[in-house]
gemmi code that builds the backbone of each chain (N, CA, C; Angstrom):
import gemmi

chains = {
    "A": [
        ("UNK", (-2.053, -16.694, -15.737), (-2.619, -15.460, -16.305), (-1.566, -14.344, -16.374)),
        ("UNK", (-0.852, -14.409, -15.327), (0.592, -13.275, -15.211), (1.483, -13.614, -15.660)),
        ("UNK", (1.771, -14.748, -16.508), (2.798, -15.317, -16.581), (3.725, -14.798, -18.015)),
        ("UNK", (2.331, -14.120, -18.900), (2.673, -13.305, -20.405), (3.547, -12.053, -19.709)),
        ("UNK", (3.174, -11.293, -18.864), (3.016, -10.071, -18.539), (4.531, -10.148, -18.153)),
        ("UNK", (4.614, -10.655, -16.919), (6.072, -11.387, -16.555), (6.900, -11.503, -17.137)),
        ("UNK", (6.728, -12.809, -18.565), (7.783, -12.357, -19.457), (8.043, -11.261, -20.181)),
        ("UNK", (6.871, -10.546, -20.544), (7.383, -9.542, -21.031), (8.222, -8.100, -20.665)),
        ("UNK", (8.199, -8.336, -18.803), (8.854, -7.356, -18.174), (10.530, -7.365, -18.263)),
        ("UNK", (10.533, -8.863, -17.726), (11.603, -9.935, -17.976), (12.324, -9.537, -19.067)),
        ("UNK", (11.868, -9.394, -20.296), (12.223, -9.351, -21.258), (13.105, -7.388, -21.362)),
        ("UNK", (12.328, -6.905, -20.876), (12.087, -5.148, -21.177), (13.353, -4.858, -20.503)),
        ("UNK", (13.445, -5.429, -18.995), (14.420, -5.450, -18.351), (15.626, -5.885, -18.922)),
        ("UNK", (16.102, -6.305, -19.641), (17.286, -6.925, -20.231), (17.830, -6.091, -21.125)),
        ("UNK", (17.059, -4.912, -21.747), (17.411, -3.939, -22.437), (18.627, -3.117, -21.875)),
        ("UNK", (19.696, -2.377, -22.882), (20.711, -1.972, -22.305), (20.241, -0.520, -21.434)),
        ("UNK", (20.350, -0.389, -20.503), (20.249, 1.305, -19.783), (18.938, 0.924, -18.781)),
        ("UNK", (17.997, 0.133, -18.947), (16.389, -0.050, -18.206), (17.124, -0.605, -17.027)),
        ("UNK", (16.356, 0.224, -16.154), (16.787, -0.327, -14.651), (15.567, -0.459, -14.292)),
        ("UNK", (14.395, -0.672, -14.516), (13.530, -0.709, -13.748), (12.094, -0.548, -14.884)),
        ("UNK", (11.275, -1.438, -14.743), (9.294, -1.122, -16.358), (8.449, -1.565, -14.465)),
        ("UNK", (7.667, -1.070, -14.762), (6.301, -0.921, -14.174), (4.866, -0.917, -15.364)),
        ("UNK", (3.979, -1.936, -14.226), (2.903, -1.929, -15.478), (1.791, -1.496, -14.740)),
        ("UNK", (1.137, -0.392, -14.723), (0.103, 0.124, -13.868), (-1.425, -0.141, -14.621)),
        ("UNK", (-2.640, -0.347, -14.432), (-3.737, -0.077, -14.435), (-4.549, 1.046, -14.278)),
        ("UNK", (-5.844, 1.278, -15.563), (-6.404, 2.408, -15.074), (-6.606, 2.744, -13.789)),
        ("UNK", (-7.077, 1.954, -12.873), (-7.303, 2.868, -11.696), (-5.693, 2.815, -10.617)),
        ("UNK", (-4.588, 2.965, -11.369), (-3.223, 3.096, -10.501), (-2.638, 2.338, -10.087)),
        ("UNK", (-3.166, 0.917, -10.053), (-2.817, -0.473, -9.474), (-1.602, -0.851, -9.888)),
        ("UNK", (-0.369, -1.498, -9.334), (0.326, -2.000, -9.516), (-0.473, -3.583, -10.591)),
        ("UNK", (0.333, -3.867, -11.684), (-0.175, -5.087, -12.468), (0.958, -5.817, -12.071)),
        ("UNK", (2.451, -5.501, -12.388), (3.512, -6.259, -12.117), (4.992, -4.960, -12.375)),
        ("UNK", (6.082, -5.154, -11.637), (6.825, -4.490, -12.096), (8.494, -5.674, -11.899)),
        ("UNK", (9.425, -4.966, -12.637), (10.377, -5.434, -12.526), (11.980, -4.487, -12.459)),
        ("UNK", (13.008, -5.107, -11.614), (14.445, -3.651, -11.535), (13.524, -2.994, -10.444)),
        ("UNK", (14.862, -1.854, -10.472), (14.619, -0.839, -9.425), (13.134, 0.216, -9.535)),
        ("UNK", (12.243, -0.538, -10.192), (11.026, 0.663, -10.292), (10.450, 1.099, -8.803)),
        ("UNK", (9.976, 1.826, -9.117), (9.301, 2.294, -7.072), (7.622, 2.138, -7.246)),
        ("UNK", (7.415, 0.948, -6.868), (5.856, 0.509, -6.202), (5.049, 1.345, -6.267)),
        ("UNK", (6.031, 2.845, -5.186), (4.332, 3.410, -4.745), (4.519, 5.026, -5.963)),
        ("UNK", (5.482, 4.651, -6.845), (4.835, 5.491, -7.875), (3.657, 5.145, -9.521)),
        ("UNK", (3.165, 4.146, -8.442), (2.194, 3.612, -9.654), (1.082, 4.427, -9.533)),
        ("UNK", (0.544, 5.064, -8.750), (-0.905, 5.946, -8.771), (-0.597, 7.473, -9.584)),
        ("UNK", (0.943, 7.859, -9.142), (1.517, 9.049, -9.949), (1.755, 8.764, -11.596)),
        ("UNK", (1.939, 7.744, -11.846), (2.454, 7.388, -13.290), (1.217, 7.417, -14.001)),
        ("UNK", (-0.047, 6.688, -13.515), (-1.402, 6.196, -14.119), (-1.782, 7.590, -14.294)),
        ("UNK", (-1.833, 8.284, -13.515), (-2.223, 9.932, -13.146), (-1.597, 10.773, -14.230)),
        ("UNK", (0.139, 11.085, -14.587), (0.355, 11.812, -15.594), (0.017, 11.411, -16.669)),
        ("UNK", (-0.095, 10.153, -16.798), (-0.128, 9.786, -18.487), (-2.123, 10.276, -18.870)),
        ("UNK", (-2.513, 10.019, -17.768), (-4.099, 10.323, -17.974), (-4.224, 11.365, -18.638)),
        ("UNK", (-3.456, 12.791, -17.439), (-3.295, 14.318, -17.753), (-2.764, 14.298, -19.285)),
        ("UNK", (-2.000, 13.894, -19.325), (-0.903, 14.094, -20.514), (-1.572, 13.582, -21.856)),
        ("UNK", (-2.847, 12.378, -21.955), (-3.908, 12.315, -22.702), (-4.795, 12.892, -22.996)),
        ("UNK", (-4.793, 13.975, -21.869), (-5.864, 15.344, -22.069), (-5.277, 16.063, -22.863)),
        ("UNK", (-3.994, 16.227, -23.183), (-3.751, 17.360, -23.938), (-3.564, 17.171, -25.482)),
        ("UNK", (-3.181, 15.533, -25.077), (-3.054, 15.524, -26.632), (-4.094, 15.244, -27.928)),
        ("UNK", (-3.616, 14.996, -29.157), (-4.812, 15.125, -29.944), (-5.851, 13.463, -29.610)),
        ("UNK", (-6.870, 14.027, -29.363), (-8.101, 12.795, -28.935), (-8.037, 11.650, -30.213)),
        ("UNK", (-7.980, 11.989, -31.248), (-7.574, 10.867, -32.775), (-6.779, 10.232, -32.638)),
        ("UNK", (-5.471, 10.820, -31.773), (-4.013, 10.629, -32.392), (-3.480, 9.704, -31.602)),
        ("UNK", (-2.273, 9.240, -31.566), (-1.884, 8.144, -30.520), (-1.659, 8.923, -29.176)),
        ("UNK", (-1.671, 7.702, -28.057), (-0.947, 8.746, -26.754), (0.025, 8.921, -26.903)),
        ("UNK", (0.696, 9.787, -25.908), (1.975, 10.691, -26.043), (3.020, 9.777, -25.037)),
        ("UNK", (3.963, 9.829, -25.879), (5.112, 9.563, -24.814), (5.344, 10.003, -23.100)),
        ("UNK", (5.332, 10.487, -22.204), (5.741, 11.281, -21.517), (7.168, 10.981, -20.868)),
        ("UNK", (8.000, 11.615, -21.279), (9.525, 11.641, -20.497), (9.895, 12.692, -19.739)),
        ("UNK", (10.131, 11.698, -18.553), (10.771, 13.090, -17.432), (12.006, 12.415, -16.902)),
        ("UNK", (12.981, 13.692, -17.064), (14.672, 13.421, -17.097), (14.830, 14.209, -15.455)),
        ("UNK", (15.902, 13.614, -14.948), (16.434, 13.617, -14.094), (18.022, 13.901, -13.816)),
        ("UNK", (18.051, 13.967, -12.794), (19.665, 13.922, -12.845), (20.275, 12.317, -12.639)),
        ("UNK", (19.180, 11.862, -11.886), (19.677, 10.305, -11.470), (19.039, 9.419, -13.127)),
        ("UNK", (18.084, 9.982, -13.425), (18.059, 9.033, -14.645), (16.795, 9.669, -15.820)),
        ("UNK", (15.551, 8.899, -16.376), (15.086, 9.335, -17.417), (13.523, 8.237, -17.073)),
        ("UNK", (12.746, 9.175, -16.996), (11.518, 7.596, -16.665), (10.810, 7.956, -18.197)),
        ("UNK", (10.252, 6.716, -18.700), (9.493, 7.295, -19.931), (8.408, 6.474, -19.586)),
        ("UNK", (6.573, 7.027, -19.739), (5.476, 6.920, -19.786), (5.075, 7.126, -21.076)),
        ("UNK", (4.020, 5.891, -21.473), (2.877, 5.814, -22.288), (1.826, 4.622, -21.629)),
        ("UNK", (0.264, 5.224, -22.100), (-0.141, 5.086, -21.768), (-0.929, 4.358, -23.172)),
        ("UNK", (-1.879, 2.946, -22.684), (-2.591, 2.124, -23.915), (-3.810, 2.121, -23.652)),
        ("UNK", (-4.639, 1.219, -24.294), (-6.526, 1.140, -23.459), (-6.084, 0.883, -21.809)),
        ("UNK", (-5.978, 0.121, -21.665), (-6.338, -0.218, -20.197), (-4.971, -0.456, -19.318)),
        ("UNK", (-3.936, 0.198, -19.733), (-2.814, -0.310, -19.122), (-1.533, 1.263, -19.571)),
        ("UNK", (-0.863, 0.820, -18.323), (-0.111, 2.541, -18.394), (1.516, 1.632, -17.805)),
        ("UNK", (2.457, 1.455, -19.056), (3.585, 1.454, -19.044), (4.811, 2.578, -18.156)),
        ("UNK", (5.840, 1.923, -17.317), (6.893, 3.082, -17.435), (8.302, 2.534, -17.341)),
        ("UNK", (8.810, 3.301, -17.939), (10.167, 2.309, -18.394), (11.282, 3.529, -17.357)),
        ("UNK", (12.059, 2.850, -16.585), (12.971, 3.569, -15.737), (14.456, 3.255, -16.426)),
        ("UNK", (14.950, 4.417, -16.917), (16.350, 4.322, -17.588), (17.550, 5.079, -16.459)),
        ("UNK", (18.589, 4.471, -16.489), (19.727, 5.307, -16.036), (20.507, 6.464, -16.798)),
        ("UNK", (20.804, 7.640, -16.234), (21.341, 8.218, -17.867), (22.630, 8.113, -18.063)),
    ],
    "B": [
        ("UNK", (-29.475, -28.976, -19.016), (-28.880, -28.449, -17.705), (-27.518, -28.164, -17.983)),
        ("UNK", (-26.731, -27.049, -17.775), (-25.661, -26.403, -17.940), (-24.903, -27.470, -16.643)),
        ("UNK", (-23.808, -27.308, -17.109), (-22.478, -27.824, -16.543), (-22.589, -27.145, -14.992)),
        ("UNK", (-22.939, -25.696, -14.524), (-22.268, -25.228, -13.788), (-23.283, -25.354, -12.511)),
        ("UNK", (-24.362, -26.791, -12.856), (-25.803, -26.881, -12.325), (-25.341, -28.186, -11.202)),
        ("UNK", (-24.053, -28.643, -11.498), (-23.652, -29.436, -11.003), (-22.479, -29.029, -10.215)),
        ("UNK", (-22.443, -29.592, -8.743), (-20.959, -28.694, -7.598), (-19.665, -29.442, -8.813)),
        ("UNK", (-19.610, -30.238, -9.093), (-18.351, -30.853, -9.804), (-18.057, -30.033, -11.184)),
        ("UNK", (-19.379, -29.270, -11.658), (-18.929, -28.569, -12.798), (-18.347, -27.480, -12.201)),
        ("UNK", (-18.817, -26.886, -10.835), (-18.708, -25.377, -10.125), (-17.297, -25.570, -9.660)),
        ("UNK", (-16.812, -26.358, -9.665), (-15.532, -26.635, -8.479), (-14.718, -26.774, -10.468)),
        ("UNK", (-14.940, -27.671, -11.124), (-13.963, -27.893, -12.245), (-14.065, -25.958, -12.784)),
        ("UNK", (-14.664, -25.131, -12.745), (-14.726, -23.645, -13.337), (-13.910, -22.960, -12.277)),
        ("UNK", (-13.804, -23.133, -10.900), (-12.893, -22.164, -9.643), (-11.438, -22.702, -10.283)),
        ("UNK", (-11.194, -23.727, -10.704), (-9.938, -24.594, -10.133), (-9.073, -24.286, -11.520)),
        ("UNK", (-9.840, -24.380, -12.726), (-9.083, -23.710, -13.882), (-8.538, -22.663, -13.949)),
        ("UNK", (-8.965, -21.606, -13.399), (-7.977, -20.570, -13.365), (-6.867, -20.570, -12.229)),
        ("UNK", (-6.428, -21.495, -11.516), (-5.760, -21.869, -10.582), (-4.358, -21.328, -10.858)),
        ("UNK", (-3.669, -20.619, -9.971), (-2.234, -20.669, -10.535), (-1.856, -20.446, -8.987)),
        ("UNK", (-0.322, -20.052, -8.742), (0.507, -20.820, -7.652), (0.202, -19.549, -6.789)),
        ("UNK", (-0.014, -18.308, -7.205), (0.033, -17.472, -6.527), (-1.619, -17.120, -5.473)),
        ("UNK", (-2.182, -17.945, -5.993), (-3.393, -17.742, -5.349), (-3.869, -19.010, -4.621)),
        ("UNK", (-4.387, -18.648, -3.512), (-4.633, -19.543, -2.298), (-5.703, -20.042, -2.301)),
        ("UNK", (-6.891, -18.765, -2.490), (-8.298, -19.586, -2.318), (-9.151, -19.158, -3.338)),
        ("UNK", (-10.291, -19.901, -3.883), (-10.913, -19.193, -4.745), (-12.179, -19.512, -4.159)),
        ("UNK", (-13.183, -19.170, -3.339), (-14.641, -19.294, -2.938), (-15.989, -18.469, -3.951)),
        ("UNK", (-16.887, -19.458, -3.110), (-18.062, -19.097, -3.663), (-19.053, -19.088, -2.889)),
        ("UNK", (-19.455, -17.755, -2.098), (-20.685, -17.267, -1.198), (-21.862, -17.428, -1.499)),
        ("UNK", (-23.016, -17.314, -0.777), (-24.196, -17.055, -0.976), (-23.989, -15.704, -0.039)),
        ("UNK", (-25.378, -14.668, -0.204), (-25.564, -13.614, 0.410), (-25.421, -13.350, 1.994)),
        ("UNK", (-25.490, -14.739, 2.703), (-25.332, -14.733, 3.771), (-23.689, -15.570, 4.589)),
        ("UNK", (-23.247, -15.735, 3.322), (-21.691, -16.012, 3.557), (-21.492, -17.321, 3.790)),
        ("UNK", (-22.556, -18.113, 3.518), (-22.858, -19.482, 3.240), (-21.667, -20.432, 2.327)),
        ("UNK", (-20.755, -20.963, 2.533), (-20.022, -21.607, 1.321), (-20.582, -22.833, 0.301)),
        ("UNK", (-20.349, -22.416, -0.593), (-21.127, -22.962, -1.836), (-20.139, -24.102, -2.534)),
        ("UNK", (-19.046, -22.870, -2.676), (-18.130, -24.307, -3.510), (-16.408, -23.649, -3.549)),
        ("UNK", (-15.509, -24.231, -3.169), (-14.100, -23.368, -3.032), (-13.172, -24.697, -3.542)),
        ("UNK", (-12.024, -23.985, -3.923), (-10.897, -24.229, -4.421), (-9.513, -23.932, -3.426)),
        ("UNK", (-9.172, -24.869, -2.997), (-7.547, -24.104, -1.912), (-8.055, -25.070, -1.083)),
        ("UNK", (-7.661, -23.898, -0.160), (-6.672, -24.703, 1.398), (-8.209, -25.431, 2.316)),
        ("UNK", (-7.803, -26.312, 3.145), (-9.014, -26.104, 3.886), (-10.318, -26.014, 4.470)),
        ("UNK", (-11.542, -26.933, 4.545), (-12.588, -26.605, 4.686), (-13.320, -25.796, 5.459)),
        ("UNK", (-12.536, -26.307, 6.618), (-12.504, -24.895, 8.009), (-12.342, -24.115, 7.831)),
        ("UNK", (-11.106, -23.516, 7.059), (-10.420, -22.422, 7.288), (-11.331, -21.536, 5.423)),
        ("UNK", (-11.624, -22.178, 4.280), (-12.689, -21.672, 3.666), (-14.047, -21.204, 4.443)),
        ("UNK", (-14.600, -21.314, 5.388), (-15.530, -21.537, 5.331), (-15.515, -20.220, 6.551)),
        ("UNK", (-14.125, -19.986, 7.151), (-14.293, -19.025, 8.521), (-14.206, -17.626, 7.146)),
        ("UNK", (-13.347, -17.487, 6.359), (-12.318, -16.941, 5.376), (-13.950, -16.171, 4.573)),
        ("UNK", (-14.815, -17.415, 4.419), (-16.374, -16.580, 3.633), (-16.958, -16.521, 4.168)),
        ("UNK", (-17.476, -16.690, 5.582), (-18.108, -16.037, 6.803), (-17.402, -14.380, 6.506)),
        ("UNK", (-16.331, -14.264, 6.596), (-15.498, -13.062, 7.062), (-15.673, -11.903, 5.801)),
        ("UNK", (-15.157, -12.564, 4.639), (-15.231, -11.808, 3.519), (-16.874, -11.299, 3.115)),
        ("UNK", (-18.420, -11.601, 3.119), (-19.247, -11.568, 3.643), (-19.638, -10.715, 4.427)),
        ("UNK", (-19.249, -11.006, 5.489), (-19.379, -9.666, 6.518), (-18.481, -8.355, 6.315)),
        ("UNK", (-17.631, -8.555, 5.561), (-16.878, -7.061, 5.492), (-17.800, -6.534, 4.087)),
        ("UNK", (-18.000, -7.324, 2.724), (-19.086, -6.887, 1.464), (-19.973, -6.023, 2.093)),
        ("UNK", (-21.138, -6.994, 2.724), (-22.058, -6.458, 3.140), (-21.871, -5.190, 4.129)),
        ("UNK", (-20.634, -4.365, 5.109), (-20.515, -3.024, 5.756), (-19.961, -2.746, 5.105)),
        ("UNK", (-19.235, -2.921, 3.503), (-18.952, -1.661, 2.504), (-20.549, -1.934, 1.477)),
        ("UNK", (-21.176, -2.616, 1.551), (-22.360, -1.944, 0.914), (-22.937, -1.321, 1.358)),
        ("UNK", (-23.183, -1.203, 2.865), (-24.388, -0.743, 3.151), (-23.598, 0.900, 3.284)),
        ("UNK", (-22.412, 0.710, 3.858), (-21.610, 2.039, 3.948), (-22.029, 2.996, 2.976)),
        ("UNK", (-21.755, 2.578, 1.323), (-21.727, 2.754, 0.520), (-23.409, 3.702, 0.182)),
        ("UNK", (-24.406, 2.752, 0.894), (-25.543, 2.820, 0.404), (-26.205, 4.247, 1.102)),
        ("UNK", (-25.229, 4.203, 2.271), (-25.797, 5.441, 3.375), (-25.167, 6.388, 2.977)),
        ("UNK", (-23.527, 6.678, 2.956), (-23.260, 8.313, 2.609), (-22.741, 8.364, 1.092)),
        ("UNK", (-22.687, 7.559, 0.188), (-22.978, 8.070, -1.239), (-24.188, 7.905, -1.647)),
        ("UNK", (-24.963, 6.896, -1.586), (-26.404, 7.142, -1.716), (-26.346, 5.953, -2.986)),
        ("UNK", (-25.225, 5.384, -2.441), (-24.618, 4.107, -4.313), (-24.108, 2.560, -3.508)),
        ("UNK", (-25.585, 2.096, -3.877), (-25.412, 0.386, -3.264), (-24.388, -0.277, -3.913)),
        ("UNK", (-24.016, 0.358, -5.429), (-23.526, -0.723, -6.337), (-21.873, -0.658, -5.986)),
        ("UNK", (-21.780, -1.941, -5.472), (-20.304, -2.050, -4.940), (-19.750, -2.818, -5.988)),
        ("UNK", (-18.254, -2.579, -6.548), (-18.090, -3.544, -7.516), (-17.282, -4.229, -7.073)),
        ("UNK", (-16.043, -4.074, -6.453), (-14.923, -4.940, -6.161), (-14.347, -4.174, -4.621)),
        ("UNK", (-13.941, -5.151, -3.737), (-13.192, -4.993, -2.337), (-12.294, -5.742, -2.224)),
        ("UNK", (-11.111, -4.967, -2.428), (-9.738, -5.512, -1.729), (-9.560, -5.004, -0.701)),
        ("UNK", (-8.622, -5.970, 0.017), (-8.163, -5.895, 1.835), (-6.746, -6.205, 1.907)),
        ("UNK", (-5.963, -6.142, 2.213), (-4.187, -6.353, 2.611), (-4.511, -7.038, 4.049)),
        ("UNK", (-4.114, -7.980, 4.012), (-3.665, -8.596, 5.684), (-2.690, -9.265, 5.959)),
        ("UNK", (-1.960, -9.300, 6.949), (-1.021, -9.498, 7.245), (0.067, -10.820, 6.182)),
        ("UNK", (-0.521, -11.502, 6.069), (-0.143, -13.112, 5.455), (-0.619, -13.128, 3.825)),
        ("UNK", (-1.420, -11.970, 3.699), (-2.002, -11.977, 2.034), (-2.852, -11.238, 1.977)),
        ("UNK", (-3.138, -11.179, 0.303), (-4.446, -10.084, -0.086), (-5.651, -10.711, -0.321)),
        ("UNK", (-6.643, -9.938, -0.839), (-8.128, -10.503, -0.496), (-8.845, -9.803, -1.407)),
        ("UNK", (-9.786, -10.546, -2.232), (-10.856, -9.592, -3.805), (-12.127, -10.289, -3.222)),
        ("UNK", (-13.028, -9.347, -3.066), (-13.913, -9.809, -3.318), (-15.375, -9.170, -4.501)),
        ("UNK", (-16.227, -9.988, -4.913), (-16.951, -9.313, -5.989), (-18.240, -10.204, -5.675)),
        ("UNK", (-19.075, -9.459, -6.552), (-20.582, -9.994, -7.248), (-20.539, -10.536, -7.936)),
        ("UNK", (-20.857, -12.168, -8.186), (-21.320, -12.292, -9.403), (-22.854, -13.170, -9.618)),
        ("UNK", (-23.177, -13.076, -10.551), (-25.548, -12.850, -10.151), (-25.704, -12.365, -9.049)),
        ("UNK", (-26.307, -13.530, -8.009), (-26.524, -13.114, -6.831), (-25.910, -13.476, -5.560)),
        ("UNK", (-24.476, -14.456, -6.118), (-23.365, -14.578, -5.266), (-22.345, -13.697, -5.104)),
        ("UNK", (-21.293, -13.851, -3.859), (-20.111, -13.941, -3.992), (-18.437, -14.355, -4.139)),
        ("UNK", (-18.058, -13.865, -4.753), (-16.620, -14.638, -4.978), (-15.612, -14.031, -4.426)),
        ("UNK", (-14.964, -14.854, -3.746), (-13.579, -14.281, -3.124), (-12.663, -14.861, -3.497)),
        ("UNK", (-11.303, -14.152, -3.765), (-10.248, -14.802, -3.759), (-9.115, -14.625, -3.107)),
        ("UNK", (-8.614, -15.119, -2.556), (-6.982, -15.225, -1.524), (-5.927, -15.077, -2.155)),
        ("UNK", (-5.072, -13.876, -2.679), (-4.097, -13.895, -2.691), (-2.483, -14.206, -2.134)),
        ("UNK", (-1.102, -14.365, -2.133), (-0.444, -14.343, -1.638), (-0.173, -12.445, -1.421)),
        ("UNK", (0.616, -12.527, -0.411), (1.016, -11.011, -0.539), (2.118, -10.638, -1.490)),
        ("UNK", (2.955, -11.488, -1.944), (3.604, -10.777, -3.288), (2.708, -10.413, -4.474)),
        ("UNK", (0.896, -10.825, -4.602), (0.393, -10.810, -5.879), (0.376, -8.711, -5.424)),
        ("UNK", (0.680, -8.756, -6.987), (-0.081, -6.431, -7.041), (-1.763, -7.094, -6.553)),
        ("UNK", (-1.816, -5.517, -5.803), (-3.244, -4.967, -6.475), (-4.312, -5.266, -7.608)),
        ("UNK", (-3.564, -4.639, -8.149), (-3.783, -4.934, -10.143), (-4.057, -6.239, -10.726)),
        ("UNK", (-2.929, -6.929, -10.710), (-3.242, -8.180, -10.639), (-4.591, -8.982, -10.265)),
        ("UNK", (-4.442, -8.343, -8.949), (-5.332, -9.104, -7.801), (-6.893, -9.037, -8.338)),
        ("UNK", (-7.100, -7.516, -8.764), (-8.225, -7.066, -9.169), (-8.477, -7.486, -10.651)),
        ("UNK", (-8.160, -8.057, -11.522), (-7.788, -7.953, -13.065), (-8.038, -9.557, -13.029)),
        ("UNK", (-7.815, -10.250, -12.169), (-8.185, -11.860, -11.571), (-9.387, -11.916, -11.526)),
        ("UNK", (-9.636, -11.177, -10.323), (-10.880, -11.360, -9.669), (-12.445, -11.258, -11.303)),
        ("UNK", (-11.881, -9.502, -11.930), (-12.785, -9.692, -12.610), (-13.080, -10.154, -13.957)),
        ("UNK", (-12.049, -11.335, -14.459), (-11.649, -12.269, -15.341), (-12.510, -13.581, -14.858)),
        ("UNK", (-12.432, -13.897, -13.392), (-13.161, -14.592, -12.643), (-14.523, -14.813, -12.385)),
        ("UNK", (-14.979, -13.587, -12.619), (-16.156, -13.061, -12.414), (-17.191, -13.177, -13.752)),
        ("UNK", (-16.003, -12.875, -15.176), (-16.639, -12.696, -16.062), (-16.714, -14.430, -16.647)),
        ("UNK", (-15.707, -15.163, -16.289), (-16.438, -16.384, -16.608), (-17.344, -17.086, -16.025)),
        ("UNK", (-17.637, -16.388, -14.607), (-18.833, -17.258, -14.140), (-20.329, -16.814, -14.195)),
        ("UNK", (-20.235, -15.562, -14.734), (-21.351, -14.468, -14.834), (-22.366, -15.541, -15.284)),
        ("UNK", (-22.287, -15.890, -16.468), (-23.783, -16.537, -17.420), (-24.158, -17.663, -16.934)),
        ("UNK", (-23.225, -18.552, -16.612), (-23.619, -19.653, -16.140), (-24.419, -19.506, -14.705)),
        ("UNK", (-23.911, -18.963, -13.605), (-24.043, -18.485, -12.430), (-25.714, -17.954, -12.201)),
        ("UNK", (-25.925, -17.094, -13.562), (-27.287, -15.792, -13.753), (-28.090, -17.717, -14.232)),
        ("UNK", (-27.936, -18.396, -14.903), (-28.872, -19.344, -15.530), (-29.523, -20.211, -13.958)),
        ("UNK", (-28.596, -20.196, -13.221), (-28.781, -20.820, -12.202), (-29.356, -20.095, -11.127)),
        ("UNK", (-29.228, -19.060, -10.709), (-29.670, -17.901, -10.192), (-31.320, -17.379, -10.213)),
        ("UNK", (-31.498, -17.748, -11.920), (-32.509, -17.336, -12.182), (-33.733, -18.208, -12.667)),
        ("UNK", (-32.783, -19.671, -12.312), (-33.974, -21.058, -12.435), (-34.404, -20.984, -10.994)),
    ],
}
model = gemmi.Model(1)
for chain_id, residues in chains.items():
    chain = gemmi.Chain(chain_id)
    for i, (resn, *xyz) in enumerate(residues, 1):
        res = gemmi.Residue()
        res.name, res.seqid = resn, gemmi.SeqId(i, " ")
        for name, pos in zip(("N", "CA", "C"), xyz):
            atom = gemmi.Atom()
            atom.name, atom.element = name, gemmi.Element(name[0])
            atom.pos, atom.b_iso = gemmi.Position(*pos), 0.0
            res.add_atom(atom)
        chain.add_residue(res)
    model.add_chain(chain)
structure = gemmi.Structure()
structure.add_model(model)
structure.setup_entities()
């Protein structure tokens, strides 16, 4: 059953600069992650992208959310039932 | 008579969704009775849904006293050696044994994939 999901982290990870995709669940759950992502920021990630769906237009697609760093660049979006985050180095 | 009227159909429906990361897949009655499991063990199924059972039933009733909300949907547990789902489905329960590398997410996203294929068959039997 994990085995799509897997590859597709697998896959995400191989991208040039991604150090780290996390795949969270509506209610914050870790689904699978892969690289240096951090575990216990899966309840924070599920959480902004929620907020960050409040603001945007209810029709329209969800919003990206990128937050830059000095150590690197995390980018959030959020789908029906599943909340992506892709950890870049800068 | 449906397939799932028979323990050999109930045991061929636990065992299909089988994959490496999961240990046990049981099937309770209300009183933690084992019905029909998949994995390790007969002993060790059978202490495993005694146990899972008794923890359902003090988050329902928990549930039932200071929110005033019987309807429990899903209980996960972390223990030492692995994780643990348990759910409703008709008027049974199902547990399943994770390893401890499975997520949360995962764990829960199993369970109620699990749940949803045994729902109809389960309610036909339930309700003969």
């Amino acid at each position: 059953m994990e085995r799509t999901l897997e590859m597709q982290l697998e896959e995400s990870i191989h991208n040039p600069g991604i150090t780290g995709v996390l795949c969270v669940d509506n209610n914050g759950l870790c689904l699978g992650a892969k690289g240096s992502a951090p575990l216990k920021a899966c309840g924070s990630i599920s959480a902004l992208a929620g907020q960050a769906a409040k603001l945007a237009n209810p029709n329209g697609p969800t919003p990206v959310i990128c937050l830059e760093s000095e150590h690197g660049i995390v980018l959030i979006k959020k789908t029906d039932k599943l909340t992506t985050a892709l950890f870049k180095s800068s | 008579m449906s397939l799932m009227c028979t323990s050999s159909g109930l045991l061929f429906r636990l065992r299909i969704r089988h994959s490496d990361n999961t240990k046990l897949k049981s099937l309770l009655n209300s009183e933690g009775s084992l019905l029909a499991f998949s994995g390790f063990p007969d002993k060790d199924a059978s202490a495993a849904g005694a146990i899972a059972s008794n923890i359902w039933t003090s988050f329902q009733k928990s549930g039932q006293y200071s929110l005033d909300d019987g309807k429990l949907n899903c209980v996960l547990v972390e223990c030492k050696l692995g994780k643990i789902a348990i759910t409703k489905v008709a008027n049974l329960l199902l547990c399943l044994c994770a390893k401890e590398t499975v997520s949360y997410g995962m764990l829960k996203t199993k369970i109620e994939a699990m749940a949803a294929y045994l729902e109809e068959p389960l309610s036909q039997v339930a309700s003969s």
